[in-house]
ZADO-432383 format. One record per residue: residue number from 1; y, z, x of N, C-alpha, C in turn. Coordinates in pm, whole numbers, plus 50000, padded with zeros to 5 digits. Atoms other than C-alpha are relative to their C-alpha. Layout:
<nodes>
NUM/Y/Z/X/Y/Z/X/Y/Z/X
...
</nodes>
This chain:
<nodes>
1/50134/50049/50033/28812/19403/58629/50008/49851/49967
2/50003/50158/50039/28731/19024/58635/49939/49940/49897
3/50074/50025/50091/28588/18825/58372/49958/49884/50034
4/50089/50110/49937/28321/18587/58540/50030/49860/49926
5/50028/50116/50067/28386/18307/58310/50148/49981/49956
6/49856/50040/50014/28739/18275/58308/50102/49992/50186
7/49933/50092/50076/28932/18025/58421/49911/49894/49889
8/50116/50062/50063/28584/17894/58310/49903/50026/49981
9/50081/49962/49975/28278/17951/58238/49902/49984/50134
10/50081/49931/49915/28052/18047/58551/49925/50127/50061
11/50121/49846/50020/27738/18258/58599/49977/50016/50177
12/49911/49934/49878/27857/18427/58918/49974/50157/50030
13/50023/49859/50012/27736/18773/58793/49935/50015/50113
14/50084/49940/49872/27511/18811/59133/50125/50061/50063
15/49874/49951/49906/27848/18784/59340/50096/50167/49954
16/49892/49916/50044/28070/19003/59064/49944/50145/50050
17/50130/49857/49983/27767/19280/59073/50002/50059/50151
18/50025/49931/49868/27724/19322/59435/50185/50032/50080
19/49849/49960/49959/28150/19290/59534/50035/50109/49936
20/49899/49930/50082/28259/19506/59253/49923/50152/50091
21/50063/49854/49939/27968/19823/59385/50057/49977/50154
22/49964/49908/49870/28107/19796/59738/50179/50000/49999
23/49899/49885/50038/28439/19810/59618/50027/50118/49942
24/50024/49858/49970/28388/20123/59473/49963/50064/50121
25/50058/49912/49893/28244/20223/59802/50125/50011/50081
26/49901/49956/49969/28570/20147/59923/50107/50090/49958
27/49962/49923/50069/28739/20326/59705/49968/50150/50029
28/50006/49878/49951/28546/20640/59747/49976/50033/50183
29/49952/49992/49897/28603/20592/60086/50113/50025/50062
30/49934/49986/49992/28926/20595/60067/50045/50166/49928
31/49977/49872/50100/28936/20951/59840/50088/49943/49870
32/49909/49982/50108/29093/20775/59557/50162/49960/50029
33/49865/49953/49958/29406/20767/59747/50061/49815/50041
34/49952/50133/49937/29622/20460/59845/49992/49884/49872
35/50027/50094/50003/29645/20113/59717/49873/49926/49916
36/50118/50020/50047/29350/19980/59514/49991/49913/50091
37/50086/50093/49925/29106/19712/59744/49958/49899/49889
38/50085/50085/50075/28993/19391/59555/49960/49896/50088
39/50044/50103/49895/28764/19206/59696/49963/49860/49970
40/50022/50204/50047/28694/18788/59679/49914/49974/49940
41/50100/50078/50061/28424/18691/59474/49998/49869/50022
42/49960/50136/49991/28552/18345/59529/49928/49964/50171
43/50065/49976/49881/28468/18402/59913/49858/49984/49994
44/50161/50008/49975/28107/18430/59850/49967/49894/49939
45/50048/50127/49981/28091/18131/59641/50009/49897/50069
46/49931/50054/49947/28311/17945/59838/49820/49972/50168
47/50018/49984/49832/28096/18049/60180/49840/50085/50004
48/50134/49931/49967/27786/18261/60108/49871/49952/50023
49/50150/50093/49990/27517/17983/60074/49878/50067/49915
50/50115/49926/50087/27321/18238/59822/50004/49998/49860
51/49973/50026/50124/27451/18124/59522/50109/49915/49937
52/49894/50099/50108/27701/17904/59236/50009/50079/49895
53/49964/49907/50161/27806/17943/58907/49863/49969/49942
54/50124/50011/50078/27461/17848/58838/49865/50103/50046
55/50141/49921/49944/27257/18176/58968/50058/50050/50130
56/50052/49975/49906/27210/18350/59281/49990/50110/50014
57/50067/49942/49949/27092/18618/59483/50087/50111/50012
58/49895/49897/49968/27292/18982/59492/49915/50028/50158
59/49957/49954/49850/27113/19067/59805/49990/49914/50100
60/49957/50099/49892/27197/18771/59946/50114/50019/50059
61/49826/49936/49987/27560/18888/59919/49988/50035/50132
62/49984/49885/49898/27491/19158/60136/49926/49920/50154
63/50076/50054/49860/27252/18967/60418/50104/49917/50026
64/49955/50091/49897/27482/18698/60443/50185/50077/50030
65/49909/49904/49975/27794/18994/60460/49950/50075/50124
66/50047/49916/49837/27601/19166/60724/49999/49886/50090
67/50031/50100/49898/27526/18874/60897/50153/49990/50079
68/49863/50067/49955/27909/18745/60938/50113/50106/50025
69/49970/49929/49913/27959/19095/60990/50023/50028/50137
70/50095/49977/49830/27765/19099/61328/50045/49901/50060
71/49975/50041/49904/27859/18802/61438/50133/49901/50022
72/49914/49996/49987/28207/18777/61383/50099/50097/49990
73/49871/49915/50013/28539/18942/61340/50076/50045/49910
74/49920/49934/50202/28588/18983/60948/49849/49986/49943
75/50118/50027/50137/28398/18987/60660/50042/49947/49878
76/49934/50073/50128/28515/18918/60303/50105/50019/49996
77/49820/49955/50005/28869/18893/60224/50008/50013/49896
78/49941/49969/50126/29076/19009/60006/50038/49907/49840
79/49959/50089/50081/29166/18874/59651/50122/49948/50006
80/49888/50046/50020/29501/18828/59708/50037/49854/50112
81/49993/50068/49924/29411/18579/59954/49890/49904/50004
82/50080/50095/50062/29132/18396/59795/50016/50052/49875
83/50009/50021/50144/29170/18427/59397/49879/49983/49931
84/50160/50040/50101/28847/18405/59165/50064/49868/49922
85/49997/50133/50086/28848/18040/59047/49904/49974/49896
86/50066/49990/50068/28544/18065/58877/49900/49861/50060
87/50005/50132/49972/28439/17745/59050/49887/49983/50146
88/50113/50028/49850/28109/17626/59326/50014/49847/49995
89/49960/50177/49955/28078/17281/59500/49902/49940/49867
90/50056/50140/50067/27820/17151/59231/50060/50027/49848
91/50006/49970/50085/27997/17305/58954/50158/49889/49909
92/49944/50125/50053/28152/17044/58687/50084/50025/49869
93/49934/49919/50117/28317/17298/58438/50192/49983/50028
94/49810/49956/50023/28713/17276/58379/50046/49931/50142
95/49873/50058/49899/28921/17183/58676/49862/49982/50129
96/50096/50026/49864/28605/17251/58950/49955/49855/50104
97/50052/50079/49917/28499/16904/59015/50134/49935/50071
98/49861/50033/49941/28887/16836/59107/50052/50069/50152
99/49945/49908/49839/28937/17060/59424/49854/50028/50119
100/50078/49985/49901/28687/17138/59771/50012/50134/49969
101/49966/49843/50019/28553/17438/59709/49862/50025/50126
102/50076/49964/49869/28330/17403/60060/50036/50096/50080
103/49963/49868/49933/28365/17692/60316/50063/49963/50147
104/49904/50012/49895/28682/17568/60504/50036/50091/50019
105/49908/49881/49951/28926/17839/60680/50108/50008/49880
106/49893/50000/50099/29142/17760/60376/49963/50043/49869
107/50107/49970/50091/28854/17833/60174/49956/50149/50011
108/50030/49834/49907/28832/18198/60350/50115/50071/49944
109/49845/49895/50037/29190/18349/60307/50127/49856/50033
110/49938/50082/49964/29469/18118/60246/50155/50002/49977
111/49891/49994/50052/29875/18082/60133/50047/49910/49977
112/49910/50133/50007/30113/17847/59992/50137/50037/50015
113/49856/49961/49943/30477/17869/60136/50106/49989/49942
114/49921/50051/50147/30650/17667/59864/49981/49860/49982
115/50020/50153/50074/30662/17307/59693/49965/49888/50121
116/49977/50165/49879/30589/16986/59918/50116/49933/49943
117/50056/50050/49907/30690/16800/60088/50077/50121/50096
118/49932/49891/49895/30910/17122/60286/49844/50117/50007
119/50098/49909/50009/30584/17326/60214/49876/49976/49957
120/50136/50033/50030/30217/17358/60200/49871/50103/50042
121/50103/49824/50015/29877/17607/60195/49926/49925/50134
122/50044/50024/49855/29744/17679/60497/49915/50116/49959
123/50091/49883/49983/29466/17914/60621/50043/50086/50104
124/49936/49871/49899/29540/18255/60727/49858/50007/50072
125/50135/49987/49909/29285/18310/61041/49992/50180/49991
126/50035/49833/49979/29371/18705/61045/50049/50022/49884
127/49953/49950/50093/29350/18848/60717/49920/50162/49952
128/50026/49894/50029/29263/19157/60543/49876/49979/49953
129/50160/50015/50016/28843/19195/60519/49953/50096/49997
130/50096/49918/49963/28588/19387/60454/49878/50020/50077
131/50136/50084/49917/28251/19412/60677/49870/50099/49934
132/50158/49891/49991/27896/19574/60597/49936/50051/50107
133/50077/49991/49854/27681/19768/60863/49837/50033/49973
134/50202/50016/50044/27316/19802/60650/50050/49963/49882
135/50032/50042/50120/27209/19685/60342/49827/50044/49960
136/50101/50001/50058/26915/19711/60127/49942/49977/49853
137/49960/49999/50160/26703/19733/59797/49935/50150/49984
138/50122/49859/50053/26566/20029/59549/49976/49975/49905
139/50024/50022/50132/26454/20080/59231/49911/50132/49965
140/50008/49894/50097/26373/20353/58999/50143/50086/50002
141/49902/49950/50048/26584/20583/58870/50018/50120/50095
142/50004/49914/49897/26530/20895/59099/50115/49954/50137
143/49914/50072/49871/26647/20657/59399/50069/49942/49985
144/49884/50037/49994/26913/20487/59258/50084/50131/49981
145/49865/49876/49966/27079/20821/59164/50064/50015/50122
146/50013/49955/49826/27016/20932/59534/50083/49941/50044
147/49874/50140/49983/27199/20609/59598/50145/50066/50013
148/49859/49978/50054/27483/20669/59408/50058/50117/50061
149/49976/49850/49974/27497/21038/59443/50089/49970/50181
150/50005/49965/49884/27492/21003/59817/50112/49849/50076
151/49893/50082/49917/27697/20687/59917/50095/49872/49902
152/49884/50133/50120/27857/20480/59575/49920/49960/49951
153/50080/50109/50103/27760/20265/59330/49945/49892/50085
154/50100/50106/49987/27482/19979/59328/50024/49902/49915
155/50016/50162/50051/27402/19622/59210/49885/49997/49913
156/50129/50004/50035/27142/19605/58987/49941/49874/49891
157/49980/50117/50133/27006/19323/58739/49941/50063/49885
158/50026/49942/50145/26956/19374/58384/49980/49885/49900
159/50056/50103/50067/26812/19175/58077/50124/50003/49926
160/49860/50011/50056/27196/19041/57938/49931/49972/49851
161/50058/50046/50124/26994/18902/57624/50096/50098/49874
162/49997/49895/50143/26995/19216/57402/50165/50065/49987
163/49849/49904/50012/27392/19340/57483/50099/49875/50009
164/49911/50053/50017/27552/19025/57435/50117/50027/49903
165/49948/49940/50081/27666/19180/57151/50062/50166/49966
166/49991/49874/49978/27741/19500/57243/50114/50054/49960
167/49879/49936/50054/28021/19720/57084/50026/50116/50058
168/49932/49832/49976/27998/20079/57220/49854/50034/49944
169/50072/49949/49978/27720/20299/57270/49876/50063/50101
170/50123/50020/49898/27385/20366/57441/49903/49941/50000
171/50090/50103/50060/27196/20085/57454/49838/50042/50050
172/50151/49963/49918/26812/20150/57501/49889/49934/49978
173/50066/50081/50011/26674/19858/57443/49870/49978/50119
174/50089/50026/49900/26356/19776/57629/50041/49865/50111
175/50008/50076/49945/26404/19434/57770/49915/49932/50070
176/50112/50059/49916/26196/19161/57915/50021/49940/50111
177/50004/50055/49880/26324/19039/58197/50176/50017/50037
178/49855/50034/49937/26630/19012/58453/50082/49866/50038
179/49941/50129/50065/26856/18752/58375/50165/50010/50070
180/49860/49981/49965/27195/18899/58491/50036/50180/50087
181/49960/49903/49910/27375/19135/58778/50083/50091/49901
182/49886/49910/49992/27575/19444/58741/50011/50076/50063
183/49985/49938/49972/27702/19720/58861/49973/50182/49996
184/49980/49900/50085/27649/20096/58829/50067/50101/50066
185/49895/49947/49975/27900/20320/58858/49951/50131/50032
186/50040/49886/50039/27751/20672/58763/49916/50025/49902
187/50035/50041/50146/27577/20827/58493/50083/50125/49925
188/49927/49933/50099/27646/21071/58216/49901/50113/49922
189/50126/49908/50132/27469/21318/57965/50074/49990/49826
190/49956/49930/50091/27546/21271/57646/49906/50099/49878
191/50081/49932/50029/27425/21557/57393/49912/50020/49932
192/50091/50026/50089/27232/21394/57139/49883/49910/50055
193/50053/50113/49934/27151/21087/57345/49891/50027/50092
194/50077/49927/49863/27027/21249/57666/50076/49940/50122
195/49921/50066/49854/27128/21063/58036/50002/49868/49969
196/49929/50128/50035/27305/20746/58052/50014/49928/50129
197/49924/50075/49865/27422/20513/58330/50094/49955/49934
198/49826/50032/50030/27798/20426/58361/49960/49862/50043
199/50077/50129/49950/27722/20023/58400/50156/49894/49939
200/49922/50129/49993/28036/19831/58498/49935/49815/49960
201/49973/50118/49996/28022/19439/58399/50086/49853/50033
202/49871/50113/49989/28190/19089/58449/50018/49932/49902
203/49922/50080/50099/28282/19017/58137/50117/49987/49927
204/49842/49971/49995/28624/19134/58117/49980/50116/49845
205/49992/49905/50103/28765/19421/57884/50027/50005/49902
206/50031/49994/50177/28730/19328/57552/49867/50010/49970
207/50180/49990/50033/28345/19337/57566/49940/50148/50045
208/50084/49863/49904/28157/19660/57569/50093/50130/49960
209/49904/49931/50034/28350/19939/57608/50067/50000/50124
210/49841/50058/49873/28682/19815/57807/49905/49954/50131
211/50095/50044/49928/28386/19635/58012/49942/50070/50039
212/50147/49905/49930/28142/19906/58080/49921/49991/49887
213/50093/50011/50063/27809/19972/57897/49922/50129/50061
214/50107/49895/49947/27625/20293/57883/49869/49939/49959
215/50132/50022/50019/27242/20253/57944/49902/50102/49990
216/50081/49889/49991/26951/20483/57877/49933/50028/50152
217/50057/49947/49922/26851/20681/58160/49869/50047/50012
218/50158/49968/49950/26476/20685/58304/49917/49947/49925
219/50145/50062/50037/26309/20491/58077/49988/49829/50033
220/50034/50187/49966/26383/20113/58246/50042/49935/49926
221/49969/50039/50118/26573/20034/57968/50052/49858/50066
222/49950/50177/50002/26692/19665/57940/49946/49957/50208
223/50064/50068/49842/26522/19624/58292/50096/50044/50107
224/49870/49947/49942/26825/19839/58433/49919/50043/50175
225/50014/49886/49911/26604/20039/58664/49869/49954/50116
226/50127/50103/49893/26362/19738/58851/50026/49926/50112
227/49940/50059/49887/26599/19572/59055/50124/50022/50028
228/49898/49965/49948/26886/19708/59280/50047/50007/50167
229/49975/49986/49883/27054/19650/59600/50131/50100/50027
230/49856/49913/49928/27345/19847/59819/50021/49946/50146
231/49941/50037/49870/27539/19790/60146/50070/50123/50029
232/49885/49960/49935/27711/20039/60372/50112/49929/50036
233/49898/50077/49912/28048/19999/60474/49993/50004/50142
234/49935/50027/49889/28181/19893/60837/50069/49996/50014
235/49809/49997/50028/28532/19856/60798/50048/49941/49931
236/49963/50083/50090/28752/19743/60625/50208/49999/49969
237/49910/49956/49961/29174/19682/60632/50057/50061/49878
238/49932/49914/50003/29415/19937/60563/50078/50035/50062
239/49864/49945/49927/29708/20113/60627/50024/50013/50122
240/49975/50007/49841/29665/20189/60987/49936/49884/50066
241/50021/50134/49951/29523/19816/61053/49980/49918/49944
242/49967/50109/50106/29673/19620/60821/50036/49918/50091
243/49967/50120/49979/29763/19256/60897/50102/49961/49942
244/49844/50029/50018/30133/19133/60918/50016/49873/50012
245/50013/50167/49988/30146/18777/60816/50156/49974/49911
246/49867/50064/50080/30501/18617/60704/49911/49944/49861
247/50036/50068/50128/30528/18528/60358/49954/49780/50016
248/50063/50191/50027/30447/18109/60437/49811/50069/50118
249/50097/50021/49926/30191/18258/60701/49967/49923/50154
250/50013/50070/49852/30283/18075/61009/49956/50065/50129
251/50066/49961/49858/30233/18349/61259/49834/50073/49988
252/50113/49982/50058/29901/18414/61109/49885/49865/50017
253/50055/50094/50005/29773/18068/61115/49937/49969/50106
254/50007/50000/49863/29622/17888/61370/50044/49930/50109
255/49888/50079/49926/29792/17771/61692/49895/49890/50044
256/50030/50150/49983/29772/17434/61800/49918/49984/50081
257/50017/49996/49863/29649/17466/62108/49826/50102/49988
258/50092/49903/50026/29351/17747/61991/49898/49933/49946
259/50092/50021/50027/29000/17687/61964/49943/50028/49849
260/50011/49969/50154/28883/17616/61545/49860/50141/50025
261/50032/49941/50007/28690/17950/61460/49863/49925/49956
262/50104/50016/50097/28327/17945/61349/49969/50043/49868
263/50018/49955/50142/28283/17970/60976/49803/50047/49989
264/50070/50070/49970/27968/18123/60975/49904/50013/49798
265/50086/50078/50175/27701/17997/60613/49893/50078/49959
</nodes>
């Protein structure tokens, strides 16, 4: 679990919210089984055009994931091949205004081989991605279950105000407005309480409980139950079409002679 604001602070929650629900989808796609999947958050600021650390759009995520679905040959890559920096081009927090964080091929999936001047980071062109093949939104509680129930967790926004402070429980605050993304996982019953939602966050696991947050179920609580998107999967790599790149990445890269790819925005 990431914590949006570390190496710095950046409000990124659109991206964390909508990556983290279709990794679960990979996940229960996979049965549980294998390898965990983490996917780039860094990628979408880097390249999505729908948002910074200052705001944006969860189902932008997904349109501009379908999009570069359709009309290319990957989709998001992996973390181990873009990193969460915490960091967008206008953003002026901690180390950010020091590095290009525009949507080069190096900026996509990249490696470093070892020290200069014998070594240096290059962009991997074939790496491990995920793709979308629909997207959409919902809202109420009925149809996000349905959601869930029927194909994984969702994205949803919620009023962060009232649970900044949050310790453990069921929060059932009303809320006035949506201010911040998350995730929701599932829900729950408990037997005094009544129904709950399981409501992953990005604020890493000291907040909450080990970063989740139960919410009251069906009454709209903190604005949980007004705005929510989802994405099917399309593929995504794995074991039987994984990508075999040397540790510097050279036969991965791109050849000299080969036409530069379209990145597309």
């Amino acid at each position: 679990m990431l914590n949006q604001h570390i190496p710095q602070y950046c409000g990124s929650c659109w991206a964390h919210g909508a990556i983290s629900a279709l990794g679960y989808r990979i996940k229960i796609a996979r049965k549980a089984q294998g390898r965990d999947i983490n996917l780039a958050v860094q990628h979408v600021l880097n390249c999505g055009g729908v948002g910074s650390c200052h705001g944006g759009s969860t189902d932008g995520v997904y349109q501009w994931l379908h999009k570069i679905s359709q009309s290319t040959d990957a989709g998001v890559s992996y973390f181990s091949a873009n990193p969460y920096m915490a960091c967008s081009s206008e953003s002026k927090q901690g180390f950010c205004p020091h590095a290009d964080w525009t949507c080069t091929p190096e900026n996509v999936a990249r490696t470093c081989s070892t020290f200069p001047p014998q070594g240096k980071c290059v962009p991997i062109y074939e790496y491990p991605n995920a793709t979308v093949a629909e997207y959409g939104s919902i809202s109420g509680p009925e149809a996000m279950a349905k959601e869930i129930m029927t194909r994984g967790p969702i994205a949803c926004g919620i009023d962060a105000s009232p649970i900044l402070n949050y310790t453990g429980g069921i929060a059932k605050m009303a809320g006035e407005m949506v201010d911040h993304v998350i995730s929701i996982t599932g829900w729950g019953t408990d037997p005094v309480e009544g129904e709950y939602w399981m409501v992953r966050n990005s604020w890493g696991e000291y907040w909450g409980e080990l970063g989740y947050i139960r919410v009251q179920k069906g009454q709209n609580a903190l604005q949980l139950e007004s705005q929510c998107s989802w994405a099917t999967l399309k593929a995504f790599t794995t074991e039987p079409n994984q990508v075999h790149c040397f540790e510097g990445g050279e036969n991965c890269a791109k050849p000299a002679d080969a036409p530069e790819k379209d990145i597309v925005i």
